[in-house]
VOPAGU-2260 file (C-alpha; in pm, 1 decimal, decimal comma):
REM VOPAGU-2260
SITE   aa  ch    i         X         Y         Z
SITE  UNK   A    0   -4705,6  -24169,1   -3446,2
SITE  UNK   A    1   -4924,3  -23930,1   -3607,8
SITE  UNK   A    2   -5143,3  -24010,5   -3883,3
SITE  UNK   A    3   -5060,1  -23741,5   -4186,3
SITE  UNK   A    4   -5428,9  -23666,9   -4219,5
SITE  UNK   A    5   -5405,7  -23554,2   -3882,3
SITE  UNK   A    6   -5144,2  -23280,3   -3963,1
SITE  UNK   A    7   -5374,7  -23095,8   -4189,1
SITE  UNK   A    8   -5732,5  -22999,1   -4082,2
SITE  UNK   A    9   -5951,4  -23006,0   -4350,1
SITE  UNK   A   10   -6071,3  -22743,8   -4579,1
SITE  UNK   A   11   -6429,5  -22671,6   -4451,4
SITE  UNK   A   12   -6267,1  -22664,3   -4081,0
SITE  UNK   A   13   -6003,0  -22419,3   -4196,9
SITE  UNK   A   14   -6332,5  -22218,0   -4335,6
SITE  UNK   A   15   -6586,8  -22281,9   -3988,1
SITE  UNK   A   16   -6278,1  -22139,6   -3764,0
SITE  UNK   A   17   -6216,6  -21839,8   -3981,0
SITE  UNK   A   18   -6602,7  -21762,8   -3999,4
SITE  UNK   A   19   -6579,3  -21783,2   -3590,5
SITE  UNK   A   20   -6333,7  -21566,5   -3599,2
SITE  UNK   A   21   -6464,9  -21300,2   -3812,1
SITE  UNK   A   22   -6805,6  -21315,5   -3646,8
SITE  UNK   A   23   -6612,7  -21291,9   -3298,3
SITE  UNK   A   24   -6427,5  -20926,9   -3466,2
SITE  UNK   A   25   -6795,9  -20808,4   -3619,1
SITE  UNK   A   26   -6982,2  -20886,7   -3247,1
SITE  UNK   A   27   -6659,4  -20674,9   -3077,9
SITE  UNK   A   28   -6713,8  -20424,4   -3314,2
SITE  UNK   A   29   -7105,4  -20395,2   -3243,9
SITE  UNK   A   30   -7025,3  -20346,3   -2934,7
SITE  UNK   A   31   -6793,5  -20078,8   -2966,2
SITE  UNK   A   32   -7041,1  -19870,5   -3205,4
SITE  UNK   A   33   -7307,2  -19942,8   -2947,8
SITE  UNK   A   34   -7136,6  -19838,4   -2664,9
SITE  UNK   A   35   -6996,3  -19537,0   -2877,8
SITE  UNK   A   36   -7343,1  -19429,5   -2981,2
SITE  UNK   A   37   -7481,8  -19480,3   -2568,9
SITE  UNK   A   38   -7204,2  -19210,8   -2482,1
SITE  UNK   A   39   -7294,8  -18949,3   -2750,6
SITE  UNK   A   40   -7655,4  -19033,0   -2668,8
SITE  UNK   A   41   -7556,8  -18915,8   -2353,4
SITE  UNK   A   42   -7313,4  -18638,5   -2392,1
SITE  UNK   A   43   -7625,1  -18486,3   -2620,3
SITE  UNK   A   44   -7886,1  -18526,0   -2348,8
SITE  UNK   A   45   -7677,0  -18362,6   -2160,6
SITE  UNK   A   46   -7546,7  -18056,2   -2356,4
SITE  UNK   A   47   -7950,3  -18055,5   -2385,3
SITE  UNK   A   48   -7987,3  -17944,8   -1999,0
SITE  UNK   A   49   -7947,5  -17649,3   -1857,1
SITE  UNK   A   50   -7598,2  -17632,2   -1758,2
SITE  UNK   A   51   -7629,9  -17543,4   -1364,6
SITE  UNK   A   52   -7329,7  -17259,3   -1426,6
SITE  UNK   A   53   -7414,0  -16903,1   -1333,2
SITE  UNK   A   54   -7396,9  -16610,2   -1460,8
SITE  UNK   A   55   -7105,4  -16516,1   -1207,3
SITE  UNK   A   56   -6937,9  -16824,3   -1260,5
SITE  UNK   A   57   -6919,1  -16811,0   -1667,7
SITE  UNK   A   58   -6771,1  -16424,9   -1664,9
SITE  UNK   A   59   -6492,3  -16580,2   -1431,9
SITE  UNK   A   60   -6458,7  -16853,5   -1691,4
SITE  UNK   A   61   -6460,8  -16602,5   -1991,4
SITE  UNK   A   62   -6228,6  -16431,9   -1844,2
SITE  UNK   A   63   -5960,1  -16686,3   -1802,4
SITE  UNK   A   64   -5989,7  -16728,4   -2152,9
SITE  UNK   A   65   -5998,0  -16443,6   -2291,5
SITE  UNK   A   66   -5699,8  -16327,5   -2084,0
SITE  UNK   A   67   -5475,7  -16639,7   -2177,3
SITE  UNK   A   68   -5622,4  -16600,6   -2525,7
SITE  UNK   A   69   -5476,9  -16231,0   -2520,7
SITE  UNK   A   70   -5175,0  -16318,9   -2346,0
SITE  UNK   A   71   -5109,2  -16539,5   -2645,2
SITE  UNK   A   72   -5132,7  -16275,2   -2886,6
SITE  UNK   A   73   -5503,9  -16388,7   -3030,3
SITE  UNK   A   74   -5804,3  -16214,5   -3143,5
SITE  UNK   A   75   -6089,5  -16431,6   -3060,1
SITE  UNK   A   76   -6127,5  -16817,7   -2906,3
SITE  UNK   A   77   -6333,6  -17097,5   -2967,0
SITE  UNK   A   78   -6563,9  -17130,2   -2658,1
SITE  UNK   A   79   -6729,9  -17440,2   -2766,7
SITE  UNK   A   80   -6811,4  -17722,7   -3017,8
SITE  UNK   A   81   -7125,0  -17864,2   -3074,8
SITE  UNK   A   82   -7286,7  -18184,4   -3227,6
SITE  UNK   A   83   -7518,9  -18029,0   -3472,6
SITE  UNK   A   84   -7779,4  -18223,4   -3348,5
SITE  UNK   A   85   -7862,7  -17974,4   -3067,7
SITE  UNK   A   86   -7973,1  -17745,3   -3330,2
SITE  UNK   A   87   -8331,1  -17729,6   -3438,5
SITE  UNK   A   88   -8197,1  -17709,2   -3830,7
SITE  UNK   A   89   -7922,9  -17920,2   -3783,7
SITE  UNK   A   90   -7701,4  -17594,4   -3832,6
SITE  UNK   A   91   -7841,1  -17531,8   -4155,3
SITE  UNK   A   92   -7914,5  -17129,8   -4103,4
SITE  UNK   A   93   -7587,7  -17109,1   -3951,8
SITE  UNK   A   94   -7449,5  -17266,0   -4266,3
SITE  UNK   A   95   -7630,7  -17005,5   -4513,4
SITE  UNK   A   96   -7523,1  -16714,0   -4277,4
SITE  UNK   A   97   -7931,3  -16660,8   -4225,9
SITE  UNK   A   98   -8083,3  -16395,5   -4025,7
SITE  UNK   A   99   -8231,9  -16564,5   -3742,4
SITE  UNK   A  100   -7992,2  -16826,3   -3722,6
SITE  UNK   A  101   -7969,3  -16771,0   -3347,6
SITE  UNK   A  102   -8344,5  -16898,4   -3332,1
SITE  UNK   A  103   -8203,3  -17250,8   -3423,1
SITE  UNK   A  104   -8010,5  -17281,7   -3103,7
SITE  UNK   A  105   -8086,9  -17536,5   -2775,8
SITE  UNK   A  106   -7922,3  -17633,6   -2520,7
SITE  UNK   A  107   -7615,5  -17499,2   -2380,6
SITE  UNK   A  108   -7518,0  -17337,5   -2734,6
SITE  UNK   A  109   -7846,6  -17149,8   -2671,2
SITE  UNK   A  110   -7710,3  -17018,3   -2316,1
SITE  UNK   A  111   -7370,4  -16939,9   -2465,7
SITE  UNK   A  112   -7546,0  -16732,2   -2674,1
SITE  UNK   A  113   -7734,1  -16515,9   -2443,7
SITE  UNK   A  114   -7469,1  -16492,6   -2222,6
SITE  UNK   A  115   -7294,9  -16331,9   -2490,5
SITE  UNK   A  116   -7591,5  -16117,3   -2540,6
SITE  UNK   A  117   -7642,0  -16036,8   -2208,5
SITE  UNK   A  118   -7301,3  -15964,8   -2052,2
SITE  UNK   A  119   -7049,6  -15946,6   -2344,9
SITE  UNK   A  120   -7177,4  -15805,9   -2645,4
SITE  UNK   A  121   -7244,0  -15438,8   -2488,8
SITE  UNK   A  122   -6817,0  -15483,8   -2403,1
SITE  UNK   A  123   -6760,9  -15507,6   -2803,6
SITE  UNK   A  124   -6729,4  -15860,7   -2817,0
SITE  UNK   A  125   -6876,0  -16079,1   -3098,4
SITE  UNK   A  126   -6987,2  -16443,2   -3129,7
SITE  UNK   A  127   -6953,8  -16644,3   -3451,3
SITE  UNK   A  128   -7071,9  -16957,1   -3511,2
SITE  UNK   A  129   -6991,1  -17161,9   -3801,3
SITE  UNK   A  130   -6994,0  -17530,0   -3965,0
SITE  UNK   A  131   -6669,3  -17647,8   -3825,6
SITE  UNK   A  132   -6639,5  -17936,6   -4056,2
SITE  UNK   A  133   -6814,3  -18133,6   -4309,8
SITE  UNK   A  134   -6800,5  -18517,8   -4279,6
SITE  UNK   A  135   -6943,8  -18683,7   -4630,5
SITE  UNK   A  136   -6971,8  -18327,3   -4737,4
SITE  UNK   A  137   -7261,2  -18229,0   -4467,8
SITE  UNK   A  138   -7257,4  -18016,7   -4218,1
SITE  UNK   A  139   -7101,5  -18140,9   -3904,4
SITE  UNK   A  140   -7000,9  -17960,6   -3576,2
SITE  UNK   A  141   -7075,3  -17584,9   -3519,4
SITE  UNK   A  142   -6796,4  -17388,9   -3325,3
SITE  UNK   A  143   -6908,3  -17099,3   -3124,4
SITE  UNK   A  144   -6587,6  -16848,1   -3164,3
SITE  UNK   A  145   -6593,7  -16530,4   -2954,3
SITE  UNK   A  146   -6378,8  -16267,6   -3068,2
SITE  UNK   A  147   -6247,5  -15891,1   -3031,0
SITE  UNK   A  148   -6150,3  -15778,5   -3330,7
């Protein structure tokens, strides 16, 4: 038979296991932010590099989208979304619709860009690029929109 004392743990062994417990969910969830952090770390250092794509290669791409874009009765397309990290202002002149803002640009935003100047722009396209959002009311991703308006 079972001693009644034994039915009930005690108080501070009710607390320990709950303590073990919550450390257990705040060392999972260190993890997860580190690991989470490591892979935009990454995808950064990568949108960083030159992309390898040439020049023949993104007019094939441009024109997929553009044609489906079309074919969908639209008037421009976002061609990409970027951390604002890979700009030098952290998309600040973009933001204030600066002159120059194009100045602030790395990475593959930077060879969107003068693709766009190269091959596209003389074809009456334009690029926009805008704050996309604003987490805790700062700027946050810039969106790289090409229309044909």
């Amino acid at each position: 038979m079972v001693a009644m004392e034994e039915l009930v743990p005690k108080a501070v062994d009710c607390r320990k296991k709950i303590a073990d417990v919550e450390g257990q969910k705040a060392s999972e969830m260190a993890k997860r932010m580190a690991a989470a952090e490591a892979e935009k770390k990454a995808l950064l250092d990568q949108l960083l590099k030159p992309s390898s794509v040439s020049d023949e290669e993104r007019m094939k791409r441009a024109a997929t989208l553009i044609k489906r874009a079309v074919d969908n009765g639209l008037m421009e397309i976002e061609v990409g979304r970027f951390p604002n990290q890979l700009f030098t202002d952290r998309g600040r002149a973009i933001n204030q619709m600066e002159a120059g803002w194009e100045k602030t640009l790395t990475g593959l935003p930077k060879e969107l860009f003068e693709f766009w100047q190269m091959h596209l722009r003389s074809r009456g396209y334009k690029l926009k690029c805008l704050i996309a959002d604003f987490p805790d009311g700062m700027p946050g991703n810039v969106a790289m929109i090409l229309s044909w308006e």
